[in-house]
C-alpha positions in Angstrom: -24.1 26.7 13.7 -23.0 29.0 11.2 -19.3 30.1 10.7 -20.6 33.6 9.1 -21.1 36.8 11.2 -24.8 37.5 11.6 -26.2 40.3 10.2 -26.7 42.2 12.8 -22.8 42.8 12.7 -22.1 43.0 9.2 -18.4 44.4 9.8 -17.1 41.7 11.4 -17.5 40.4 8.0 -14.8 42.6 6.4 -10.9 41.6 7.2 -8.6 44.3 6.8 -7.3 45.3 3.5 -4.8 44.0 1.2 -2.5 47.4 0.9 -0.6 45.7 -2.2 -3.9 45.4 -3.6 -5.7 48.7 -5.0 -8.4 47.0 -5.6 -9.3 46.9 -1.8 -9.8 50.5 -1.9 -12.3 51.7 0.2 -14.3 52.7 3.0 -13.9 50.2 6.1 -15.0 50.5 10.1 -11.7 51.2 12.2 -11.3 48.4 14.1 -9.2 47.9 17.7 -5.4 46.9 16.3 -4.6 50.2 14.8 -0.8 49.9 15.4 -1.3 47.0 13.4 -2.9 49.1 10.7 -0.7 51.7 10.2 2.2 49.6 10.2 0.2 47.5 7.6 0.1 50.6 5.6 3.5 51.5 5.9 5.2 48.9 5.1 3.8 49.1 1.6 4.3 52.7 0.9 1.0 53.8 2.1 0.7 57.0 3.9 -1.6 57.4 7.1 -3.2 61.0 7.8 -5.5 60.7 10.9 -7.9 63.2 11.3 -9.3 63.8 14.9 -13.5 64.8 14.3 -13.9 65.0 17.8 -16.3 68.3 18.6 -17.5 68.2 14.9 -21.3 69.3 15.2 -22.1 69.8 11.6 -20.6 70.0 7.9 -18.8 73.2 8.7 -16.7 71.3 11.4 -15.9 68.4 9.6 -15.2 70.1 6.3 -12.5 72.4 8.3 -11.1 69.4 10.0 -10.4 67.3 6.8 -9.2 70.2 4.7 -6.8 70.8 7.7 -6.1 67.0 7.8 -5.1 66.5 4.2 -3.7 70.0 3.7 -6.2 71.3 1.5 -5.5 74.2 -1.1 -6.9 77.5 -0.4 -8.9 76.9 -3.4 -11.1 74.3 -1.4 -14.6 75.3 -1.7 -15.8 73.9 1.5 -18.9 71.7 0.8 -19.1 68.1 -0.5 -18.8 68.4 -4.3 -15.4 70.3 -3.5 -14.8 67.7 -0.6 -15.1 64.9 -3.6 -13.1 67.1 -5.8 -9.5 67.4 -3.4 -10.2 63.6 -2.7 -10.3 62.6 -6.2 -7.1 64.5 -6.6 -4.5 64.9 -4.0 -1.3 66.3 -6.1 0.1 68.4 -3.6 0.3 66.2 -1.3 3.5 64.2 -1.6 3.8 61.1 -3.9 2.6 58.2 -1.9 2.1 54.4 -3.4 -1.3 54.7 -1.2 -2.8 56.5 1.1 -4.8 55.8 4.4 -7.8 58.5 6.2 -8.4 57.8 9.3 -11.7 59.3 10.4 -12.0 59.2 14.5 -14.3 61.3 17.7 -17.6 61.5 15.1 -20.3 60.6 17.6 -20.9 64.2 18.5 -21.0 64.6 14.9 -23.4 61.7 14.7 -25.5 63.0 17.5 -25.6 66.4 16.2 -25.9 66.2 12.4 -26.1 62.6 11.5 -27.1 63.0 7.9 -23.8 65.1 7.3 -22.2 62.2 8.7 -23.5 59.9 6.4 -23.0 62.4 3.1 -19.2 62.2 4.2 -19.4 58.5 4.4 -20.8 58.2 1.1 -18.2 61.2 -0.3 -15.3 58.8 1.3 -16.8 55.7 -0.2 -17.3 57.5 -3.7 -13.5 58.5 -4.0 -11.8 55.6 -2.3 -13.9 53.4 -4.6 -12.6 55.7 -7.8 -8.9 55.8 -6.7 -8.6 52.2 -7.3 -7.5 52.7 -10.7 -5.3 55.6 -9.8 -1.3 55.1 -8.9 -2.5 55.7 -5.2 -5.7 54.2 -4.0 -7.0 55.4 -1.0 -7.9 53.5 2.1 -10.8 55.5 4.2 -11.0 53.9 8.1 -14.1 55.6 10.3 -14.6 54.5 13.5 -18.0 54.3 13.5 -20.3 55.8 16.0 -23.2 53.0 15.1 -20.8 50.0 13.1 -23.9 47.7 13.7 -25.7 49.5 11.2 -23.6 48.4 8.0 -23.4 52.1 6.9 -19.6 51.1 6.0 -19.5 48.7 3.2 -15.8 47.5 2.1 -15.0 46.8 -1.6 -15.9 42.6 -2.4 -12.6 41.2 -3.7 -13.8 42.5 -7.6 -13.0 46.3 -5.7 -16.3 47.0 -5.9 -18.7 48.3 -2.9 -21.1 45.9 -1.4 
C-alpha cells in the first residue's frame, strides 16, 4: 500500500505553507484548522484579510467583494487584468512581512459562473506565484467548492506551481 495520496485527492498532497519561506507563495485549498492558519500567519508578520464570496453569482460580485476585501483604490478597473494589477501591487495597504487571502462561500459562484471562478483562481495563482520575490509574498487560501478536482496547485518546494 502506498503512503502517497491518490490522485483523486491531489490536495491532501500539499501541507500547509512555510510563512518564513516566500518561496511557498501561492494558491492552496483552505483546509479545516484555520485558527491554526492564521495564527501560523501571524506569528511571522503575515497579515490575514478574509474575504466572504458567499452570494457571488458572477465576476461583478466577486470583483466588488475583493476590492472591498483588500481595500482597493478607487482607481480599480473592475475586471481581471485590473484584479492582477492591485494584486501585484498592494502599497496602500499597510507594510506587512506577508500577506494571507482567504477566499470562502464560492459554490454559488461556482454553480453560477464557474469559469469566472476558475479565471480568479488562475489571477490568484498568477500573483501569489510573482510575489515570491517581492518583500511580501502572498499566500491565497480558497475553500474550494470541488477540491477533488486539483484546480488548486501549491508551489513545489523550488516556489514554483505544479
Amino acid at each position: 500500500m502506498s503512503d502517497s495520496p491518490s490522485p483523486a485527492s491531489p490536495i491532501a498532497a500539499y501541507p500547509d505553507p512555510d510563512f518564513a519561506n516566500a518561496d511557498t507563495a501561492g494558491l492552496y485549498p483552505l483546509g479545516d484548522d484555520q485558527g491554526f492558519l492564521a495564527e501560523n500567519a501571524s506569528r511571522h508578520g503575515v497579515v490575514t484579510t478574509l474575504i466572504d464570496c458567499s452570494g457571488c453569482a458572477h465576476k461583478a460580485d466577486l470583483l466588488e467583494r475583493i476590492a472591498s476585501g483588500l481595500q482597493f483604490p478607487d482607481w480599480f478597473g473592475h475586471n481581471w487584468d485590473a484584479l492582477a494589477d492591485c494584486l501585484d501591487d498592494l502599497g496602500w495597504l499597510p507594510p506587512a512581512q506577508g500577506r494571507m487571502i482567504v477566499l470562502t462561500g464560492l459554490q454559488h459562484l461556482h454553480d453560477t459562473s464557474p469559469e469566472d471562478l476558475r479565471i480568479a483562481k488562475e489571477v490568484f495563482a498568477d500573483a501569489a506565484r510573482q510575489s515570491a520575490s517581492t518583500p511580501s509574498p502572498i499566500w491565497v487560501f480558497i475553500e474550494d467548492p470541488e477540491p477533488a478536482r486539483g484546480d488548486l496547485t501549491p508551489p513545489d518546494h523550488d516556489g514554483v506551481q505544479a
